[in-house]
FIZA-8699 format. One record per residue: residue number from 0; x, y, z of N, C-alpha, C in turn. Coordinates in Angstrom, 1 decimal. Each point is the difference from the previous one (the first is absolute). Example, Ala and Ser with C-alpha at 12.3 -4.5 7.8 and 13.67 -1.06 7.14 Angstrom:
<recs>
<num->0	n.east->13.2	n.north->-5.7	n.up->7.8	ca.east->-0.9	ca.north->1.2	ca.up->0.0	c.east->0.9	c.north->1.2	c.up->0.0>
<num->1	n.east->-0.4	n.north->1.1	n.up->-0.7	ca.east->0.9	ca.north->1.1	ca.up->0.0	c.east->-0.8	c.north->1.1	c.up->0.8>
</recs>
This chain:
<recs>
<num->0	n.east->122.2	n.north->-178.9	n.up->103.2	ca.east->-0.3	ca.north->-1.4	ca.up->-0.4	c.east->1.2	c.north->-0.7	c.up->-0.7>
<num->1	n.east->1.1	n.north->0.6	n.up->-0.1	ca.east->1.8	ca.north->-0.7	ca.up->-0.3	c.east->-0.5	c.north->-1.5	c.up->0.8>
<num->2	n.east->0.1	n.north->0.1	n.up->1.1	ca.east->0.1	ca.north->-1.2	ca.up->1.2	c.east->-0.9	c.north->-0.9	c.up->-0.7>
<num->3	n.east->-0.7	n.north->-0.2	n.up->-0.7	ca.east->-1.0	ca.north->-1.1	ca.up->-0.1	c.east->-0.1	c.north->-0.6	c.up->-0.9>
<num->4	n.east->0.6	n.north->-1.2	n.up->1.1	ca.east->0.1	ca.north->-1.5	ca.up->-1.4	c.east->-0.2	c.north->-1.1	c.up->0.7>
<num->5	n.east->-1.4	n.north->-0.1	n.up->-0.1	ca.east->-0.8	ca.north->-1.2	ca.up->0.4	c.east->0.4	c.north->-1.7	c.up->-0.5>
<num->6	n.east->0.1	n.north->0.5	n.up->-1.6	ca.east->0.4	ca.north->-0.7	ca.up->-0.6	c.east->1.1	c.north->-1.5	c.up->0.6>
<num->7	n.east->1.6	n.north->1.2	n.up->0.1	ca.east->1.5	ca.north->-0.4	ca.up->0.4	c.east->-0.6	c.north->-0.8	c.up->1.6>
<num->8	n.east->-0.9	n.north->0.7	n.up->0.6	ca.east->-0.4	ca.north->-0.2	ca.up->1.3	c.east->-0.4	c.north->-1.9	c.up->0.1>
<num->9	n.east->-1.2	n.north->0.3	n.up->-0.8	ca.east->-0.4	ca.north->-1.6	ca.up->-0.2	c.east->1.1	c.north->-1.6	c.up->-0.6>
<num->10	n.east->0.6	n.north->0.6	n.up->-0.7	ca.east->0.7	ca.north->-0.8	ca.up->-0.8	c.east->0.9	c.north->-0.1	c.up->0.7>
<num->11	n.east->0.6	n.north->0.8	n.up->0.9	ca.east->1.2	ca.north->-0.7	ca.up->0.8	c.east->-0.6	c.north->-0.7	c.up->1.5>
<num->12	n.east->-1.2	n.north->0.6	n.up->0.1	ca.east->-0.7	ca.north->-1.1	ca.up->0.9	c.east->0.9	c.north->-1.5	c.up->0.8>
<num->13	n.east->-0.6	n.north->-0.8	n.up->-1.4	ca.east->0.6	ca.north->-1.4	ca.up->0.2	c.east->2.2	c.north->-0.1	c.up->0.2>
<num->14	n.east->0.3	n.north->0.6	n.up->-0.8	ca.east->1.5	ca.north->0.0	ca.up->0.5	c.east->0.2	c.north->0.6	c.up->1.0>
<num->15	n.east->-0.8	n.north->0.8	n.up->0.8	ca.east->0.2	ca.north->0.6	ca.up->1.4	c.east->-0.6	c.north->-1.0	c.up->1.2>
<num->16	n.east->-1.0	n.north->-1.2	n.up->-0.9	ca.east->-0.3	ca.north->-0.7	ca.up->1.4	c.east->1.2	c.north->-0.9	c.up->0.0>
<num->17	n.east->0.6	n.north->-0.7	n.up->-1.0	ca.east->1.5	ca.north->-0.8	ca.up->-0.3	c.east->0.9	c.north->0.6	c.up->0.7>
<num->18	n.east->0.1	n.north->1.3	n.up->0.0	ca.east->1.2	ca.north->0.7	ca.up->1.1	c.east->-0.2	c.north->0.1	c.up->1.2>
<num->19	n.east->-1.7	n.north->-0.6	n.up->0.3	ca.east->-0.2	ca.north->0.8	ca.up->1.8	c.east->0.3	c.north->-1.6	c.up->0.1>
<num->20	n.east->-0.2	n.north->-0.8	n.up->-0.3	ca.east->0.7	ca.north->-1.1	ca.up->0.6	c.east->0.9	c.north->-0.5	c.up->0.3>
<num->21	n.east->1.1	n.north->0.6	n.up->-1.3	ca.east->1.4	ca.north->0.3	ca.up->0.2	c.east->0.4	c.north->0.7	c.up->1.4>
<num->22	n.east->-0.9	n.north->1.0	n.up->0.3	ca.east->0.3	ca.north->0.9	ca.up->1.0	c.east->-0.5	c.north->-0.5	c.up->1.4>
<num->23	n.east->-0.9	n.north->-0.9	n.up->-0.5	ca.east->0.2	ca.north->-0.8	ca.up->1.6	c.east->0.7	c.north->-0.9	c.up->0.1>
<num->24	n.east->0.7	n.north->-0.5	n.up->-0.9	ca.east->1.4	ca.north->-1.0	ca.up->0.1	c.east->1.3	c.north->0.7	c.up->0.4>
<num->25	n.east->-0.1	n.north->1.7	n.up->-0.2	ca.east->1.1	ca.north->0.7	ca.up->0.2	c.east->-0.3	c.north->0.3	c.up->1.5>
<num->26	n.east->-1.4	n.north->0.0	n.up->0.7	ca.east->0.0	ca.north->0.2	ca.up->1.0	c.east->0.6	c.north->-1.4	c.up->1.1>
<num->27	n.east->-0.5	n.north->-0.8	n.up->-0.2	ca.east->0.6	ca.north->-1.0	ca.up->0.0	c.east->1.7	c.north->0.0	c.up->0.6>
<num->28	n.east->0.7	n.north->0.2	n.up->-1.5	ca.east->1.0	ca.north->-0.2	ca.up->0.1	c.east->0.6	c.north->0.8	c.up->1.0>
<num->29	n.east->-0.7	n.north->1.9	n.up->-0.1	ca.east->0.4	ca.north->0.8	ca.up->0.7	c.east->0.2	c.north->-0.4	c.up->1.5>
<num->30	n.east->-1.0	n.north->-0.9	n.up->0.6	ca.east->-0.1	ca.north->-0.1	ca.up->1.4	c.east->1.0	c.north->-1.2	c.up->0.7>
<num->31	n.east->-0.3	n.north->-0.7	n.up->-1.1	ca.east->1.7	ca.north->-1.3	ca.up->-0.2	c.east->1.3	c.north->0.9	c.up->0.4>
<num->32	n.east->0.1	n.north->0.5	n.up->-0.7	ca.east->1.4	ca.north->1.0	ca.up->-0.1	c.east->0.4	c.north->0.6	c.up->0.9>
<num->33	n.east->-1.5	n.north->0.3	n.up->1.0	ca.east->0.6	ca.north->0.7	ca.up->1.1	c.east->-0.2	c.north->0.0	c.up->0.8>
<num->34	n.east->-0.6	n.north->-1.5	n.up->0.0	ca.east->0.2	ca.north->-1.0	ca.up->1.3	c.east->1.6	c.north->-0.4	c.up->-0.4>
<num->35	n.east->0.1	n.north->0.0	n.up->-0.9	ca.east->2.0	ca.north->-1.0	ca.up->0.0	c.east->0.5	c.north->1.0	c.up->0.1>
<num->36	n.east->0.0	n.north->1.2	n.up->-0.2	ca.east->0.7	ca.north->0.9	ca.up->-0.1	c.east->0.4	c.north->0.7	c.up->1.6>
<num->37	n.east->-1.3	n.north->-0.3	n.up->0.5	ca.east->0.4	ca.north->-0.1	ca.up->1.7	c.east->0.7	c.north->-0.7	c.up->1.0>
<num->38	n.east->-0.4	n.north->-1.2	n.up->-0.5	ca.east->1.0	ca.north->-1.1	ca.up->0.5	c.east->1.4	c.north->-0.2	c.up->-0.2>
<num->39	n.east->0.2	n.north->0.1	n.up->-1.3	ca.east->1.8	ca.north->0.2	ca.up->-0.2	c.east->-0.4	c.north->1.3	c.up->-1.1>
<num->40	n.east->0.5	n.north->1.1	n.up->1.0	ca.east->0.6	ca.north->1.2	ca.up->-1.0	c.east->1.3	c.north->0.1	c.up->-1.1>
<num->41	n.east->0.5	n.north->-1.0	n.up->0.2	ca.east->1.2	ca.north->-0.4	ca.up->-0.9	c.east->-0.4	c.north->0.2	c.up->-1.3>
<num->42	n.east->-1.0	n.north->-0.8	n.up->-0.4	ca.east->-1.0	ca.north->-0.3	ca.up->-1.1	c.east->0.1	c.north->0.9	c.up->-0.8>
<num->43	n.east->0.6	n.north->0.3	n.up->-1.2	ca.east->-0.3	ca.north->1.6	ca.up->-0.6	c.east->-0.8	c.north->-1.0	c.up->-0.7>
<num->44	n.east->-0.4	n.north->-0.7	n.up->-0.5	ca.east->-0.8	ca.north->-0.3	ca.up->-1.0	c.east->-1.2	c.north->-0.1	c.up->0.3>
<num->45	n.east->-0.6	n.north->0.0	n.up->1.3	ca.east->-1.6	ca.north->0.4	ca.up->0.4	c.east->-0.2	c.north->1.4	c.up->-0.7>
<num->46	n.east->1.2	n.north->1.1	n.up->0.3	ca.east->-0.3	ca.north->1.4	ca.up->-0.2	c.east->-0.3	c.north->-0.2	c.up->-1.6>
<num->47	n.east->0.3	n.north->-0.9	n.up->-1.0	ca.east->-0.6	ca.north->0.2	ca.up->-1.2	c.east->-0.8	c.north->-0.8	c.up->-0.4>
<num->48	n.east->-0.7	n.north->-0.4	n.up->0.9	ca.east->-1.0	ca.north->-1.0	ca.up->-0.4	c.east->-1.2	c.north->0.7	c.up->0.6>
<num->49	n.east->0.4	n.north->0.4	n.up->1.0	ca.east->-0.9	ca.north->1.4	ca.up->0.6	c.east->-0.8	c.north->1.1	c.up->-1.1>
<num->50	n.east->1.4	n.north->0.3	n.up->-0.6	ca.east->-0.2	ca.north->1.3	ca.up->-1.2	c.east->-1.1	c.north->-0.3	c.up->-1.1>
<num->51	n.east->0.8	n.north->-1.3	n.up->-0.4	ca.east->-0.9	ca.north->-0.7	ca.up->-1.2	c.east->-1.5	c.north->-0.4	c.up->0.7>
<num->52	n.east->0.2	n.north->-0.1	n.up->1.3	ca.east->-1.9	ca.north->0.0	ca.up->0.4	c.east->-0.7	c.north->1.3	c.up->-0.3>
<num->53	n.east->0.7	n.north->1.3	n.up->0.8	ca.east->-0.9	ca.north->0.9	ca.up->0.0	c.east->-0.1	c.north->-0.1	c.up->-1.9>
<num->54	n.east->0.8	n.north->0.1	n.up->-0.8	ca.east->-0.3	ca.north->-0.1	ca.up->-1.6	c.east->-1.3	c.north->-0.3	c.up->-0.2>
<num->55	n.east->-0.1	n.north->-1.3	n.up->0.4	ca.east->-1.0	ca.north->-0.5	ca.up->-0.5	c.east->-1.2	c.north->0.4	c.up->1.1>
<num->56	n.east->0.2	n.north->0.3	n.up->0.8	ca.east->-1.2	ca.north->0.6	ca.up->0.7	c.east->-0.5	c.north->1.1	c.up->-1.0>
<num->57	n.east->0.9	n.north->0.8	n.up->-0.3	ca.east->-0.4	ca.north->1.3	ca.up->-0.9	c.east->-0.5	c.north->-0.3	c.up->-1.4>
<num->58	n.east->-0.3	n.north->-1.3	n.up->-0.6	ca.east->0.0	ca.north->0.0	ca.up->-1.1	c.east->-1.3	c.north->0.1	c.up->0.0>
<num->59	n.east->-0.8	n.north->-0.2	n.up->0.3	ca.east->-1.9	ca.north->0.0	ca.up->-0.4	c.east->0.1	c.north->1.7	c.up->-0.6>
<num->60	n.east->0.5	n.north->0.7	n.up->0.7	ca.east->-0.2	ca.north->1.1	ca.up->-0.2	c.east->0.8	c.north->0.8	c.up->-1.0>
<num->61	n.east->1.3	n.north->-0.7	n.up->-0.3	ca.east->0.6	ca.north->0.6	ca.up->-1.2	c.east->-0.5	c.north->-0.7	c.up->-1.0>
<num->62	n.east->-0.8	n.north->-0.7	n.up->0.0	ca.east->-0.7	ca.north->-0.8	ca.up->-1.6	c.east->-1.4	c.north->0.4	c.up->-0.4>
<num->63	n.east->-0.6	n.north->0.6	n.up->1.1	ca.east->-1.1	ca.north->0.9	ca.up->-0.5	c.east->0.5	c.north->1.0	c.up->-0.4>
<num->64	n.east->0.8	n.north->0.7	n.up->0.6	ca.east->1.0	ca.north->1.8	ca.up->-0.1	c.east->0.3	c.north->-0.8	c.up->-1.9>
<num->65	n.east->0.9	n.north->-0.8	n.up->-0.2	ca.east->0.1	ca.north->-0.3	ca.up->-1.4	c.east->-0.7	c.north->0.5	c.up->-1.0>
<num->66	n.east->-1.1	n.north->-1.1	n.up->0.3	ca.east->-1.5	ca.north->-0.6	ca.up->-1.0	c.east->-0.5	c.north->1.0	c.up->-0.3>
<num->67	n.east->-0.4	n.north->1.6	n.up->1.5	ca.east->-0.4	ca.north->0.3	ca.up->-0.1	c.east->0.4	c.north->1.7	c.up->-1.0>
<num->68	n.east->1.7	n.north->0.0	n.up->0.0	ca.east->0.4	ca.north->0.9	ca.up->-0.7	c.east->0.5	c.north->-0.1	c.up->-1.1>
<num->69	n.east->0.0	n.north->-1.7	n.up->-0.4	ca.east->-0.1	ca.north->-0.2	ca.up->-1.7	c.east->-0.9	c.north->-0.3	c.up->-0.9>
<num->70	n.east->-1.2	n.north->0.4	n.up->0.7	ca.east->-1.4	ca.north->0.2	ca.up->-0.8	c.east->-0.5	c.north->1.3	c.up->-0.3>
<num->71	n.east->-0.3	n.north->0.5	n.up->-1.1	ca.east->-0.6	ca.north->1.4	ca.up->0.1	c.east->-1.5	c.north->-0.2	c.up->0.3>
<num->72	n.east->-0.4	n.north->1.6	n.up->0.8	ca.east->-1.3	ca.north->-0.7	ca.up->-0.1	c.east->-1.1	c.north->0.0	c.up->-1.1>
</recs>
């Protein structure tokens, strides 16, 4: 019973739906990037606009992982 914390779980809730929309803006960007990034390979700056998409793709899930390991249960 370590693993359980309902608590951290709920409460980061709401900043995890603020990040999944983030994270469809990073999807977004991601598909931007590589559509230009196809077109002129020259572009190094797609490759980090790219990066910074998957980030933010990944964030929903590093802000529950957070919430939910700086709450005891």
């Amino acid at each position: 019973m370590e693993d359980c914390r309902p608590l951290g779980f709920l409460i980061g809730l709401p900043f995890a739906l603020v990040s999944l929309i983030l994270a469809l803006v990073g999807a977004v960007i991601y598909v931007l990037g590589t559509i230009l990034s196809c077109l002129c390979p020259c572009c190094i700056c797609c490759t980090g606009l790219a990066n910074l998409a998957v980030d933010l793709v990944k964030l929903p899930i590093k802000v529950i992982r957070w919430f939910v390991d700086s709450i005891p249960c």
